[in-house]
C-alpha positions in Angstrom: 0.0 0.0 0.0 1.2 3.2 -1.1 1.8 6.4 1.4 -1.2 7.9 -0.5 -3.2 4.8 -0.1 -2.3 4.3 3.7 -3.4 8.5 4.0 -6.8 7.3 1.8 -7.6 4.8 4.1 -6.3 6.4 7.5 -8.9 9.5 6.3 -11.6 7.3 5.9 -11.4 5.4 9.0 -11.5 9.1 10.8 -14.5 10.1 8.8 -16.2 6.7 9.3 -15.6 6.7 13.2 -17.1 10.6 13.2 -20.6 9.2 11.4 -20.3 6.3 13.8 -20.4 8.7 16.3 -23.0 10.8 15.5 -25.3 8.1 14.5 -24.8 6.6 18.1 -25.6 10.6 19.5 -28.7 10.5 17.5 -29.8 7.3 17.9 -30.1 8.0 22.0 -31.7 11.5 21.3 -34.3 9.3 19.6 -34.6 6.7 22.6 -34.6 9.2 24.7 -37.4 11.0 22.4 -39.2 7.9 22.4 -39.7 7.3 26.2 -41.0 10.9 26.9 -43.5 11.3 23.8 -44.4 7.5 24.7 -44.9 8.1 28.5 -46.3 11.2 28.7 -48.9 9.7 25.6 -49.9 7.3 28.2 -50.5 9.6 30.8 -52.4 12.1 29.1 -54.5 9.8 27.4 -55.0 8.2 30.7 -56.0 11.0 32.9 -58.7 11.6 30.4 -60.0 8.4 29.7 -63.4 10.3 30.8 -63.7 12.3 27.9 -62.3 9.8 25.3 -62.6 6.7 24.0 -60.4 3.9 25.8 -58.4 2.4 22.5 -56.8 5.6 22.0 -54.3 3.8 24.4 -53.2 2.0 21.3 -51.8 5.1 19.8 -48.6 5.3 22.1 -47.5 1.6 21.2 -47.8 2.0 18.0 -45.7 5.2 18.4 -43.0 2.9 20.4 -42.5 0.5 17.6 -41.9 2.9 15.0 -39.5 5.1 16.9 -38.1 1.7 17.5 -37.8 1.4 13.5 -36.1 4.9 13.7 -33.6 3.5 17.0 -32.7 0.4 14.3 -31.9 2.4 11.4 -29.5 4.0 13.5 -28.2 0.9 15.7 -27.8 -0.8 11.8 -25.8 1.9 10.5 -23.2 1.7 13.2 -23.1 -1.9 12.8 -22.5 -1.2 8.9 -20.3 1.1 9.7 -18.1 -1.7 12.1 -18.2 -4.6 9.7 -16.9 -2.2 7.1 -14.3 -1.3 9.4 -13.6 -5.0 10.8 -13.5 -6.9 7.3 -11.8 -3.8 4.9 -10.0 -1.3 6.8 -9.0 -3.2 10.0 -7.2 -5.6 7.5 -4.8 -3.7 5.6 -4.3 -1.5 9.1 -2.9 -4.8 10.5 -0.9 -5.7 7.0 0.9 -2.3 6.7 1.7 -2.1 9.8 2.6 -4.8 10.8 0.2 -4.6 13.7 0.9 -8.6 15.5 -2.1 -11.1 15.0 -1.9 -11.8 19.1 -3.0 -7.9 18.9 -7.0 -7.5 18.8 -8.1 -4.5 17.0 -10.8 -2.7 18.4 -13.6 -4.1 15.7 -12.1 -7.6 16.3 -12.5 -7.0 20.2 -16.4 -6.1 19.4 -17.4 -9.6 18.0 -16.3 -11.4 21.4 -19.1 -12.3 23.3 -17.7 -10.9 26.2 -18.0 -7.5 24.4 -21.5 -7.8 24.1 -24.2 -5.9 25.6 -28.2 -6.3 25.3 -30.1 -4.5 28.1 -30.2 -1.7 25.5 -31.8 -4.1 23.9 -33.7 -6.0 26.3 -34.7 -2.2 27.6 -36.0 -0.8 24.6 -38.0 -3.8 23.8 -39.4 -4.0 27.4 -40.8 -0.9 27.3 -42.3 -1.5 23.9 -43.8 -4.6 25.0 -44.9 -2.5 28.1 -46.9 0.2 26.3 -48.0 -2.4 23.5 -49.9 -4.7 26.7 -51.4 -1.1 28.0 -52.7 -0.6 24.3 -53.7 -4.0 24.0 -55.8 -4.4 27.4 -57.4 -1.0 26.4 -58.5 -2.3 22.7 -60.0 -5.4 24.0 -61.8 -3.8 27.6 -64.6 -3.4 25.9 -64.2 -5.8 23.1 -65.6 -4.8 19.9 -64.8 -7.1 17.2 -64.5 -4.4 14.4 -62.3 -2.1 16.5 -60.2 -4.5 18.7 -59.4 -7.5 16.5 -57.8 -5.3 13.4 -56.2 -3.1 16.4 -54.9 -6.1 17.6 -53.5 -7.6 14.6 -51.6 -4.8 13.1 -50.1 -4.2 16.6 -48.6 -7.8 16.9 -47.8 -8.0 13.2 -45.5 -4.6 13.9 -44.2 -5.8 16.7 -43.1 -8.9 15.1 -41.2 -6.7 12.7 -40.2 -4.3 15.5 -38.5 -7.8 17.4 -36.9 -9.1 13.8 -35.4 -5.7 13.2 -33.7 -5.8 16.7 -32.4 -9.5 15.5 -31.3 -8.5 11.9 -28.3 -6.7 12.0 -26.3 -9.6 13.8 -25.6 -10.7 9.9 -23.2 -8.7 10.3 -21.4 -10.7 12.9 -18.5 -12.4 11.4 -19.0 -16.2 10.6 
């Protein structure tokens, strides 16, 4: 690799770790977004369940699992951005050099399951799952078969998407 090739790919590692960055400061403005639009949803919809119609409960799950569509675009760039990293740069970083293969790079380190984390995960989700039960317990209490069945059903069919989109971007984990 030539010295203008090394400063090529030294330039785009910096620029690739500053989007990385950002996309993980935006991402948590958006979960933290999420659980105060989400929660106060709830609450004002709850302390006037007297002058409007119980179901309305569902509105604030549905709210969750798109915001947590917006939290996985993020949470899947960073990962694209890591496995770009890990299988391109990383590589010819070690090669020129002459970085020692007992020495684990940073994106390397990342894949160990040690390195892992998922109570970001296992948060997010939760409270999803939370406001989702709210929403569904309100659709069904009284159950009406043309409101609460189609409420119902479009609720758990996003939320099955909302669950494989938190499972997707593992294919990025090396094999």
């Amino acid at each position: 690799m030539s010295e203008g090739q090394q400063a090529i790919a030294w330039s785009l590692f910096a620029e690739l770790r500053k989007e990385l960055v950002e996309s993980q400061r935006i991402r948590t403005q958006v979960i933290g977004f999420k659980i105060t639009f989400v929660s106060a949803a709830v609450g004002v919809i709850a302390t006037n369940l007297d002058k409007i119609p119980l179901p309305l409960l569902m509105l604030p799950a549905f709210a969750a699992v798109f915001f947590d569509f917006l939290i996985n675009s993020y949470s899947f760039s960073i990962k694209r951005i890591g496995h770009y990293c890990r299988e391109h740069l990383e590589p010819a970083v070690r090669k020129e050099l002459g970085v020692p293969d007992d020495l684990v790079l940073w994106e390397e380190y990342l894949l160990a399951p040690y390195a892992r984390q998922r109570f970001a995960f296992l948060g997010n989700l939760g409270f999803t799952a939370l406001v989702s039960a709210i929403g569904v317990m309100a659709a069904v209490n009284p159950f009406r078969l043309a409101v609460s069945v189609p409420l119902v059903l479009i609720l758990i069919v996003l939320l099955g998407f909302d669950l494989y989109a938190y499972l997707a971007p593992d294919r990025f984990r090396h094999k």
